[in-house]
ZATI-401330 format. One record per residue (C-alpha): x, y, z; residue number from 0; residue in one letter. Coordinates in Angstrom, 3 decimals, m for minus. Example, Ala and Ser with C-alpha at 12.3 -4.5 7.8 and 13.67 -1.06 7.14 Angstrom:
// ZATI-401330
(r (12.300; m4.500; 7.800); 0; a)
(r (13.670; m1.060; 7.140); 1; s)
//
This chain:
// ZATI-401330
(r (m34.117; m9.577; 117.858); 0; x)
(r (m34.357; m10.708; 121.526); 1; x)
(r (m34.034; m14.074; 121.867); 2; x)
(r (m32.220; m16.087; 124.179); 3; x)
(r (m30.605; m19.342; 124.139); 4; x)
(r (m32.779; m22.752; 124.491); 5; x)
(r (m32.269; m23.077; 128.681); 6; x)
(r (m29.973; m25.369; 130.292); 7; x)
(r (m31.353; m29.049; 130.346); 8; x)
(r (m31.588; m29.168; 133.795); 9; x)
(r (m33.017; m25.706; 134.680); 10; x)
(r (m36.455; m25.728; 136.139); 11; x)
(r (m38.632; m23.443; 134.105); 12; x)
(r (m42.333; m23.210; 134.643); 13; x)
(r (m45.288; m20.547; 133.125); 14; x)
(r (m48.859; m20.522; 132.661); 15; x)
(r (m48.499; m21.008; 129.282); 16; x)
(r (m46.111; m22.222; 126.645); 17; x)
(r (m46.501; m20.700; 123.027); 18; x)
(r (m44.910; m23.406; 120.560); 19; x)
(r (m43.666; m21.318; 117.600); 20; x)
(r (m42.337; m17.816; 117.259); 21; x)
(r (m44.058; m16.630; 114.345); 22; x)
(r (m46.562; m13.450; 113.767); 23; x)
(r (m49.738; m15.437; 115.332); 24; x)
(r (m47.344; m17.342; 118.558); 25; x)
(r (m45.863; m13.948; 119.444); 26; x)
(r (m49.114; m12.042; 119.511); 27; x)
(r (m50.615; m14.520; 121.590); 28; x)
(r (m48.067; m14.464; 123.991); 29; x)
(r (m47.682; m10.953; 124.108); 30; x)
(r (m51.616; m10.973; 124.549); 31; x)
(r (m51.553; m13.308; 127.303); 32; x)
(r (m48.793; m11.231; 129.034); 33; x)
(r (m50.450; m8.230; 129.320); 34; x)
(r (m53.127; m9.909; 130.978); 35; x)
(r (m51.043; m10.505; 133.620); 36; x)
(r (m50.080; m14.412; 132.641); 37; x)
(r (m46.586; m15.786; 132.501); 38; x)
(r (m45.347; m16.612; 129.484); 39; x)
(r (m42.427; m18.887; 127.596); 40; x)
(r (m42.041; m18.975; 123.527); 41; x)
(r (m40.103; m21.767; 122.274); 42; x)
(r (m39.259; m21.492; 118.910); 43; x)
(r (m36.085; m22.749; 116.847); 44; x)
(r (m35.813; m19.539; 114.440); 45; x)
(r (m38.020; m16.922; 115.919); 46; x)
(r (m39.798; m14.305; 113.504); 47; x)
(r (m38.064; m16.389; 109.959); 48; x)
(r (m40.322; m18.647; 108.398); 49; x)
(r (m44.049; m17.632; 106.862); 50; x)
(r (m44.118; m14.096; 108.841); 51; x)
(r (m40.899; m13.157; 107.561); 52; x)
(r (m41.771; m13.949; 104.057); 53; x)
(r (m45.635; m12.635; 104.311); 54; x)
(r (m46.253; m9.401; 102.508); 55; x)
(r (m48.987; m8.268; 105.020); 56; x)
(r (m51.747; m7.520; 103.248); 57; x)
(r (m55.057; m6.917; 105.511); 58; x)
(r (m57.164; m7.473; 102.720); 59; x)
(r (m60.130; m9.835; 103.612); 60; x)
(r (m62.737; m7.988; 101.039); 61; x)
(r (m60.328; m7.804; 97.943); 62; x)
(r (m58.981; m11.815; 98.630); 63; x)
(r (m62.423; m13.151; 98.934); 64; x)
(r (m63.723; m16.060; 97.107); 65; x)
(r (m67.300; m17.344; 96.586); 66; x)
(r (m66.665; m19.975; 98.510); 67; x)
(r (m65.065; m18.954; 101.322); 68; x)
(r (m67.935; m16.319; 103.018); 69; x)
(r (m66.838; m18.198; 106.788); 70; x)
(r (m63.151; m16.581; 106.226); 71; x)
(r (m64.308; m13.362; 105.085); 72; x)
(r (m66.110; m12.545; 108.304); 73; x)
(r (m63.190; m14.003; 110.478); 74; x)
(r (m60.775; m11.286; 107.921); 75; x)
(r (m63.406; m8.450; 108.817); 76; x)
(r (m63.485; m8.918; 112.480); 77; x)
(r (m60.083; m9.428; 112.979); 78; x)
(r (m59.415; m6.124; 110.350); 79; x)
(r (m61.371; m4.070; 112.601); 80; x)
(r (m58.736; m4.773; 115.882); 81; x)
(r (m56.022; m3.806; 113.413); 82; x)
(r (m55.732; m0.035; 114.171); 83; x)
(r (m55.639; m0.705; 118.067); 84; x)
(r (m53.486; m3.259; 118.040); 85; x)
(r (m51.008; m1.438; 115.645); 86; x)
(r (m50.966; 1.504; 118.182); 87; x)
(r (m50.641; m0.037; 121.329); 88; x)
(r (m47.966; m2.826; 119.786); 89; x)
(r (m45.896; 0.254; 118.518); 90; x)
(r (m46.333; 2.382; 121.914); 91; x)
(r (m45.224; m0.262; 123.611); 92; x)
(r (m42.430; m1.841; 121.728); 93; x)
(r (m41.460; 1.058; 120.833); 94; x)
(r (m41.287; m0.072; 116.948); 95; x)
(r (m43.512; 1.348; 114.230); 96; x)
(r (m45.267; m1.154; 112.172); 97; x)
(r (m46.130; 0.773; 109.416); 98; x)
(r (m49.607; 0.384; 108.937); 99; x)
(r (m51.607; 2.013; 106.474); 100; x)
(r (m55.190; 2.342; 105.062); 101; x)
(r (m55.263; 3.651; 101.709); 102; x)
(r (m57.116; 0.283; 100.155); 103; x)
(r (m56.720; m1.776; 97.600); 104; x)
(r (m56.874; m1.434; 93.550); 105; x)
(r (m57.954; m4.822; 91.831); 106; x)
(r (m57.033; m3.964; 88.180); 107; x)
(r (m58.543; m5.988; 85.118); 108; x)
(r (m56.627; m6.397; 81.325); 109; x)
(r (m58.398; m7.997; 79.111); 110; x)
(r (m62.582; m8.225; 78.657); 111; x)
(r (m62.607; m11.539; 80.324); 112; x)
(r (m60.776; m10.067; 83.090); 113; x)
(r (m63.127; m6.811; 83.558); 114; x)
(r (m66.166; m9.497; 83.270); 115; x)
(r (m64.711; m11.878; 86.274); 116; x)
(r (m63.891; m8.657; 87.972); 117; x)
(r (m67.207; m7.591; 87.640); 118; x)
(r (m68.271; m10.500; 89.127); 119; x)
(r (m66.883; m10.148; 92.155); 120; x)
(r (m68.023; m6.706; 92.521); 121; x)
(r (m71.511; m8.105; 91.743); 122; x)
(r (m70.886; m10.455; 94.819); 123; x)
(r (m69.271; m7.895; 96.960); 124; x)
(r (m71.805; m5.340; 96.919); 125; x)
(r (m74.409; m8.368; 97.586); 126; x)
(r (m72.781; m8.545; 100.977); 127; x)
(r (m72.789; m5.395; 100.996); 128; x)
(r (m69.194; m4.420; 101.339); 129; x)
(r (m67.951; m1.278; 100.070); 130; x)
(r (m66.244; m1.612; 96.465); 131; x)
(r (m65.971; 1.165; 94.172); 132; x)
(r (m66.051; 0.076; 90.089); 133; x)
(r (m63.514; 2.442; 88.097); 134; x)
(r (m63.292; 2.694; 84.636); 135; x)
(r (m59.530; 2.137; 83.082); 136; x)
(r (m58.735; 6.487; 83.425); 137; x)
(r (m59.646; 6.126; 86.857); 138; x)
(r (m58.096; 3.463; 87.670); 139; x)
(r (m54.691; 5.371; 86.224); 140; x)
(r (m55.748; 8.758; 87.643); 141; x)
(r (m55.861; 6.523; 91.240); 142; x)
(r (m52.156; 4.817; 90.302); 143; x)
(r (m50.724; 6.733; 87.920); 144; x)
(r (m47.742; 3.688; 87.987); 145; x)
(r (m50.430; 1.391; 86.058); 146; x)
(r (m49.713; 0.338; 82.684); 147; x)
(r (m52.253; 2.082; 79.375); 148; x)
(r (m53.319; m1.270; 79.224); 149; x)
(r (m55.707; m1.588; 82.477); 150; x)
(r (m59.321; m1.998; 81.206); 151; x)
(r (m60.826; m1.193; 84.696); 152; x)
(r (m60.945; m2.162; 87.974); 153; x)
(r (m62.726; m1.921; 91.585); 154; x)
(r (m61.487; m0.339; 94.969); 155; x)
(r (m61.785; m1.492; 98.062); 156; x)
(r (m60.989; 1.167; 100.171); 157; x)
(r (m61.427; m0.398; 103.659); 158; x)
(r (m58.230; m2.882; 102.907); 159; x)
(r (m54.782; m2.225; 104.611); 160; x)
(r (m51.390; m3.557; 104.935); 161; x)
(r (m48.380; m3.606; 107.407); 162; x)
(r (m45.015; m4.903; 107.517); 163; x)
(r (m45.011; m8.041; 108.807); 164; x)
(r (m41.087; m8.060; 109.740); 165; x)
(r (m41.611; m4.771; 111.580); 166; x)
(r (m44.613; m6.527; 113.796); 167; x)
(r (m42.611; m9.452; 114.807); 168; x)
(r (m39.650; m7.232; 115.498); 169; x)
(r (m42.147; m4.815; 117.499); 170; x)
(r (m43.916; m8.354; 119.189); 171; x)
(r (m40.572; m9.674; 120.585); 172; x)
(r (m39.773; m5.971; 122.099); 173; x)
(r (m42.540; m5.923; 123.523); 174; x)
(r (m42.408; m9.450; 125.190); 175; x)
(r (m38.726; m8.769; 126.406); 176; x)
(r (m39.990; m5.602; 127.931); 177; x)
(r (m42.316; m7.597; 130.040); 178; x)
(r (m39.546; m10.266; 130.748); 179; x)
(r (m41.410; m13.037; 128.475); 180; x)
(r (m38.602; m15.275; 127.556); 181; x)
(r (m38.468; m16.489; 123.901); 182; x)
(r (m36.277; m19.532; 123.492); 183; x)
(r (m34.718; m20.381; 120.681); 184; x)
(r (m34.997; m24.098; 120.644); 185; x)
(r (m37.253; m26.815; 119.523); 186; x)
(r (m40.363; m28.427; 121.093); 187; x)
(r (m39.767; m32.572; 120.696); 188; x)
(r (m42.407; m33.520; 122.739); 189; x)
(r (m45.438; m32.672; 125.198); 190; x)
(r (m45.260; m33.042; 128.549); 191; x)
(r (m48.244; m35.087; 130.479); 192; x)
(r (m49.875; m37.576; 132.753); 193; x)
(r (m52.599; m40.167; 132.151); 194; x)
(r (m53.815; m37.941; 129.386); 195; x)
(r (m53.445; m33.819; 130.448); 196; x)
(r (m50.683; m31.887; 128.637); 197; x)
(r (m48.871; m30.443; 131.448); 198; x)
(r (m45.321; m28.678; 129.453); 199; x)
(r (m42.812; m29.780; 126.491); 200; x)
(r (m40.093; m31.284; 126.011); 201; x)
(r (m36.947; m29.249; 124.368); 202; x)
(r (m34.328; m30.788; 121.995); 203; x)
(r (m31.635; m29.073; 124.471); 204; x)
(r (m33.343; m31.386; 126.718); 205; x)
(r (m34.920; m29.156; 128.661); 206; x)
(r (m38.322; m29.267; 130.436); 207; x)
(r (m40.885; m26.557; 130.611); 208; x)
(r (m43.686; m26.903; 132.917); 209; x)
(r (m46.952; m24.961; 131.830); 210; x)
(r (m50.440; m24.581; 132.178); 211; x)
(r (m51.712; m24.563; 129.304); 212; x)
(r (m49.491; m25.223; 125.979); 213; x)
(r (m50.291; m23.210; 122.906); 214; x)
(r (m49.272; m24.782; 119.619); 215; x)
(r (m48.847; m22.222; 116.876); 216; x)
(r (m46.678; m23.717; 114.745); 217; x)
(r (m47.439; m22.759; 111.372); 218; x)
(r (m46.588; m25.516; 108.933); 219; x)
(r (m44.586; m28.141; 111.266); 220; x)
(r (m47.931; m27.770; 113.844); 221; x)
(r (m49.324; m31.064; 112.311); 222; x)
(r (m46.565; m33.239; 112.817); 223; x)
(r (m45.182; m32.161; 116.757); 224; x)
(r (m44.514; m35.892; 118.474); 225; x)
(r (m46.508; m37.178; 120.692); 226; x)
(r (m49.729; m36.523; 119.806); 227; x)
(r (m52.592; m38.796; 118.656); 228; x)
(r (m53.119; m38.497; 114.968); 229; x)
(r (m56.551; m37.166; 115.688); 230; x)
(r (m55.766; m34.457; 117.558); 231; x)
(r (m52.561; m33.127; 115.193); 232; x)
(r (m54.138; m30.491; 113.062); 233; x)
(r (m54.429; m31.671; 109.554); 234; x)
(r (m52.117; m28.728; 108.375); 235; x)
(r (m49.423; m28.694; 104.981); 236; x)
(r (m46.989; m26.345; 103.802); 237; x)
(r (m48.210; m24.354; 101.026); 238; x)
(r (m44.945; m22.454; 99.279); 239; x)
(r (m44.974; m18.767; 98.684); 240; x)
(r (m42.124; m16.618; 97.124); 241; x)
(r (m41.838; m13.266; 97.065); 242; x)
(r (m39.623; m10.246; 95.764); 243; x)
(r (m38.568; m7.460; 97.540); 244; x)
(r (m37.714; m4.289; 95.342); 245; x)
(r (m36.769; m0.897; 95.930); 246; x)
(r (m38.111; 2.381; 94.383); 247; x)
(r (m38.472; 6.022; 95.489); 248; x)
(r (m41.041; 6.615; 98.665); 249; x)
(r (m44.521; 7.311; 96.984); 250; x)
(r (m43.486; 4.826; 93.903); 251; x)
(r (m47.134; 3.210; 94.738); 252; x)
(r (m49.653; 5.053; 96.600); 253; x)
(r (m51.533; 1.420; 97.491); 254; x)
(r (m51.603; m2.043; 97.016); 255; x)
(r (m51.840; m3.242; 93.245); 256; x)
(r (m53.651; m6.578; 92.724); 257; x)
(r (m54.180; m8.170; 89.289); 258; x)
(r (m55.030; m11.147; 87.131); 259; x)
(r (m52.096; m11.869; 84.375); 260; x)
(r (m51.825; m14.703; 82.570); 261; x)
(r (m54.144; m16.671; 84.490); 262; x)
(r (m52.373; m16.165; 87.796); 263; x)
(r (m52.812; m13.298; 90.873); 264; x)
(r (m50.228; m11.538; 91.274); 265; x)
(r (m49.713; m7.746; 94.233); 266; x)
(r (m47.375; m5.242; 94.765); 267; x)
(r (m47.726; m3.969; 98.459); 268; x)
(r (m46.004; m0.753; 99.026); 269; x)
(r (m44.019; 0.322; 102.250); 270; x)
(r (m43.312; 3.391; 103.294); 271; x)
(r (m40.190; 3.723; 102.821); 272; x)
(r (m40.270; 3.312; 99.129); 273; x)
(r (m40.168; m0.686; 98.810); 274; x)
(r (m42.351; m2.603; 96.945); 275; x)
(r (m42.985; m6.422; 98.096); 276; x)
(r (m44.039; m8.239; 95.246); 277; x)
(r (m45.851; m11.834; 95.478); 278; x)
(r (m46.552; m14.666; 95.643); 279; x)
(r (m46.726; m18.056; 94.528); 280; x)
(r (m48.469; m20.570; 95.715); 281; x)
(r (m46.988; m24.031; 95.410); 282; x)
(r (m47.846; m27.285; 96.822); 283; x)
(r (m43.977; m28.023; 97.234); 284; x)
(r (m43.867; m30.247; 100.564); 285; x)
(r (m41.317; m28.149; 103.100); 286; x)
(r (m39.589; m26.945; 100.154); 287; x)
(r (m38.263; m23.483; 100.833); 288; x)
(r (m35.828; m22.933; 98.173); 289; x)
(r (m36.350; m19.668; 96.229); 290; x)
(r (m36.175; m20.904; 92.570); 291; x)
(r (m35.309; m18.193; 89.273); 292; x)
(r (m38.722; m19.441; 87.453); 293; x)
(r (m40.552; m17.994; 90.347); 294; x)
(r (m39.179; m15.360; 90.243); 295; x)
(r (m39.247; m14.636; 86.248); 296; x)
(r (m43.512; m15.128; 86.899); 297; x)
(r (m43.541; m12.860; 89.753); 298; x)
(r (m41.561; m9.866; 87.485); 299; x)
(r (m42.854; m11.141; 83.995); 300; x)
(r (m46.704; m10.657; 85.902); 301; x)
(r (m45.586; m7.406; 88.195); 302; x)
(r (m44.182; m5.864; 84.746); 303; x)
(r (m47.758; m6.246; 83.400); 304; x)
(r (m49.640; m4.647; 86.377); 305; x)
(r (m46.834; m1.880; 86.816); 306; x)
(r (m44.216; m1.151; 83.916); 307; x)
(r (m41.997; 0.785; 85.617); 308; x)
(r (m41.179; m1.856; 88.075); 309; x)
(r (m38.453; m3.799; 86.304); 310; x)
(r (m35.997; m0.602; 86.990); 311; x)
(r (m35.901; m1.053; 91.163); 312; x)
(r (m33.559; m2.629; 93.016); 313; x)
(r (m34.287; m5.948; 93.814); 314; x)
(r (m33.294; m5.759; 97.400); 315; x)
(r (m34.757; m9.358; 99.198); 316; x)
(r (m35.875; m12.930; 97.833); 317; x)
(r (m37.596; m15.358; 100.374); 318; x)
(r (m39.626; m18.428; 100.748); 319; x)
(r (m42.546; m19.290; 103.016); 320; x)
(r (m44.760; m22.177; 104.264); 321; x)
(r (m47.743; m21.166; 104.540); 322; x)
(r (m49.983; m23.484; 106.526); 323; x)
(r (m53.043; m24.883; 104.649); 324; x)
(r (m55.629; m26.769; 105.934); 325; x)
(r (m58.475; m28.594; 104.290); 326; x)
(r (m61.673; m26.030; 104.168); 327; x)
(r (m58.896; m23.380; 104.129); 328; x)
(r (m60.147; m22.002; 107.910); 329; x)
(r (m57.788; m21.817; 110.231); 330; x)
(r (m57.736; m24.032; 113.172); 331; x)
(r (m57.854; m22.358; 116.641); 332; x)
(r (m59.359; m23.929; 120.413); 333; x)
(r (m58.929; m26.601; 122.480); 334; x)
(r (m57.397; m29.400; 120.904); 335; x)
(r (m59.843; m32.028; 122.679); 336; x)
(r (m56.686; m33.032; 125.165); 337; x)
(r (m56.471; m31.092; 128.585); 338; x)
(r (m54.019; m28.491; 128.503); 339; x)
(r (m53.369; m28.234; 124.562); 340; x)
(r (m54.837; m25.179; 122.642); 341; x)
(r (m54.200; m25.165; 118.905); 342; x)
(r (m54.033; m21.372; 116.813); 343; x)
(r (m52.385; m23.016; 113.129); 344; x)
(r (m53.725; m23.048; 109.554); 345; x)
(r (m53.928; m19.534; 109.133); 346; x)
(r (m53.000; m20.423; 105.500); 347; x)
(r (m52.963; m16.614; 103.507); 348; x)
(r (m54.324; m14.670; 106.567); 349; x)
(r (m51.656; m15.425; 109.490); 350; x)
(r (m50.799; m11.368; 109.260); 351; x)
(r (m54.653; m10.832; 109.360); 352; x)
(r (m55.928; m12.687; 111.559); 353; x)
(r (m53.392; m12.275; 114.092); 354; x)
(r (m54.926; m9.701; 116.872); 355; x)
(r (m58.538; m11.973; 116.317); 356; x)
(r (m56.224; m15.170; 117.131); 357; x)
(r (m54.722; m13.792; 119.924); 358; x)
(r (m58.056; m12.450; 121.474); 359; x)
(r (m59.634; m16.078; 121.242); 360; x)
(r (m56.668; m17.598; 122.623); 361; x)
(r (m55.160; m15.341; 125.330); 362; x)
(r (m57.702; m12.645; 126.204); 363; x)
(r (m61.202; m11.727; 127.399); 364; x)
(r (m62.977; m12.350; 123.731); 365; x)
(r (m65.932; m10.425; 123.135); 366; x)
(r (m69.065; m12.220; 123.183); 367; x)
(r (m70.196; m11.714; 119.575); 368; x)
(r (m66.786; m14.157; 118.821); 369; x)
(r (m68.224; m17.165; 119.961); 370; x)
(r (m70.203; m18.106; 116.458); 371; x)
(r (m66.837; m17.161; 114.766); 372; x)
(r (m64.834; m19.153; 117.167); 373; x)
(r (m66.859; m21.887; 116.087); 374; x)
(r (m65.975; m21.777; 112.755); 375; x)
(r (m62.210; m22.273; 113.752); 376; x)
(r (m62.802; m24.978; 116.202); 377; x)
(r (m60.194; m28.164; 115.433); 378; x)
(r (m62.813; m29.851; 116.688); 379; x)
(r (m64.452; m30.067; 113.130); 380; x)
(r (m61.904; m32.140; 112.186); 381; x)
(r (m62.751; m35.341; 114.584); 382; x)
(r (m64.706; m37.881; 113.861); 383; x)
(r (m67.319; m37.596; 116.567); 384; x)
(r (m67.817; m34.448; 114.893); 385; x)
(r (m67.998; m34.786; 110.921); 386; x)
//
């Protein structure tokens, strides 16, 4: 990982901007912004290790939707078509594959309740018209021949992908210390500013960086950075997720495996080197990140349901995330209503996703046709002047 040491208190550092946080959306928008030609410093206390590390990167905005959430679906679908470029160019030049892949997504159904709310959703899918396939039980085995006798039926989505989001950030901070972007690890105490304008932060080494503009990206911890007015801290909370990392032979899984079992989601996302990340909870916890044995007993009790032959890999990985939730489950992402502060937070499930769309908004040129979904992210929304 490169990563340097929080700078000495009294060094001067200045940049153009200042990316608070280290994780998979911070690093892409500072790697954005650099190769526009901006300079760049990412201040972070444990780059790459809290939600990104523990995400299982699913790219899945048509097979996660929900009826209510139609505003987050299109965000998903925009920023799931900039996937495939920004996979390539990250990996050319980091030098760092990211393993991404394509081959969709199989939403599997047990009982008749479960094939009737799966039907459902096709229902609503294909009135949006998204692709989705409907499969029968046989087909659904003849596409994953790893699925238990028991699967009634199921749908495909066959635009969905994944990636590994440990191999991005690894692949995002090479690519930033190939273009001499500095990533600090330290933590942001404070802002920096006169008579109103955000002008740098303040470090706990004590350390001052001077900056342009100052990017918070936070995850979790973005709503509660000191300093700010409580109106302008994004109303973000931690939202717990565990997961299970297992090992099996490459080719154990041809695709990502999503199910309902007793009451409760539960995926297997397959890399290609033969693990299997297995997930998640979802846990209103606080900043709780202890992995705890009955999540763990759902997670294989439910996996064991979907896939069988599951319970004989290694398990090779346990960790704990906070994802960052907001209120109408949008992420928040603009100008923060203070000079010099741009907020990119509350990503929630879709940090992985939504991470090239994020980092276009923020730190590039964004196309035109962004502007009505750039809208929808605004933390604007959140003010009073404009509820």
């Amino acid at each position: 990982m490169q990563v340097s040491n929080a700078p000495p208190a009294d060094a001067a550092r200045h940049a153009d901007m200042v990316v608070v946080g280290g994780g998979i959306i911070g690093l892409s928008i500072a790697w954005r912004a650099a190769r526009h030609g901006r300079s760049v410093i990412v201040v972070d206390p444990a780059p790459g290790s809290g939600a990104s590390h523990a995400a299982a990167g699913m790219l899945a905005p048509v097979s996660e939707v929900a009826y209510t959430e139609e505003p987050l679906l299109r965000l998903g679908l925009a920023s799931l078509s900039r996937w495939p470029a920004f996979a390539a160019e990250l990996s050319a030049e980091s030098g760092v594959d990211v393993d991404h892949r394509g081959e969709g997504t199989l939403d599997v159904a047990f009982g008749a309740d479960d094939l009737a709310a799966l039907s459902e959703v096709a229902d609503f899918l294909e009135k949006l018209s998204l692709p989705v396939q409907r499969l029968t039980g046989r087909e659904c085995r003849r596409a994953e021949p790893m699925l238990a006798p028991s699967v009634r039926g199921g749908i495909l989505v066959a635009g969905d992908a994944w990636v590994d989001p440990r191999r991005v950030t690894a692949a995002l901070l090479a690519a930033l210390a190939r273009r001499g972007v500095p990533v600090f690890a330290d933590r942001v105490t404070g802002l920096l500013s006169a008579d109103g304008p955000v002008r740098g932060v303040r470090c706990a080494s004590g350390a001052a960086i001077g900056a342009g503009l100052v990017v918070l990206a936070a995850g979790a911890w973005s709503g509660s950075l000191p300093g700010l007015p409580p109106e302008v801290l994004p109303p973000v909370r931690p939202v717990k997720g565990q997961i299970m990392r297992l090992r099996g032979a490459p080719g154990f899984l041809g695709r990502c495996v999503r199910g309902v079992v007793h009451g409760s989601r539960a995926y297997l996302v397959p890399r290609g080197d033969g693990e299997i990340v297995l997930g998640a909870t979802q846990e209103e916890m606080g900043f709780d990140t202890r992995v705890t044995a009955g999540a763990l007993w759902e997670l294989l009790r439910d996996a064991r349901e979907l896939v069988p032959g599951i319970t004989e890999l290694e398990v090779v990985d346990l960790a704990a995330g906070l994802r960052p939730g907001t209120p109408d489950n949008l992420p928040v992402i603009g100008p923060s209503g203070v000079d010099g502060l741009v907020l990119a937070t509350g990503h929630h499930r879709g940090g992985v996703l939504l991470c090239p769309l994020t980092a276009e908004l923020v730190a590039g040129d964004p196309d035109p046709g962004l502007v009505p979904l750039a809208a929808l992210c605004s933390p604007l929304r959140f003010t009073e002047a404009h509820r």
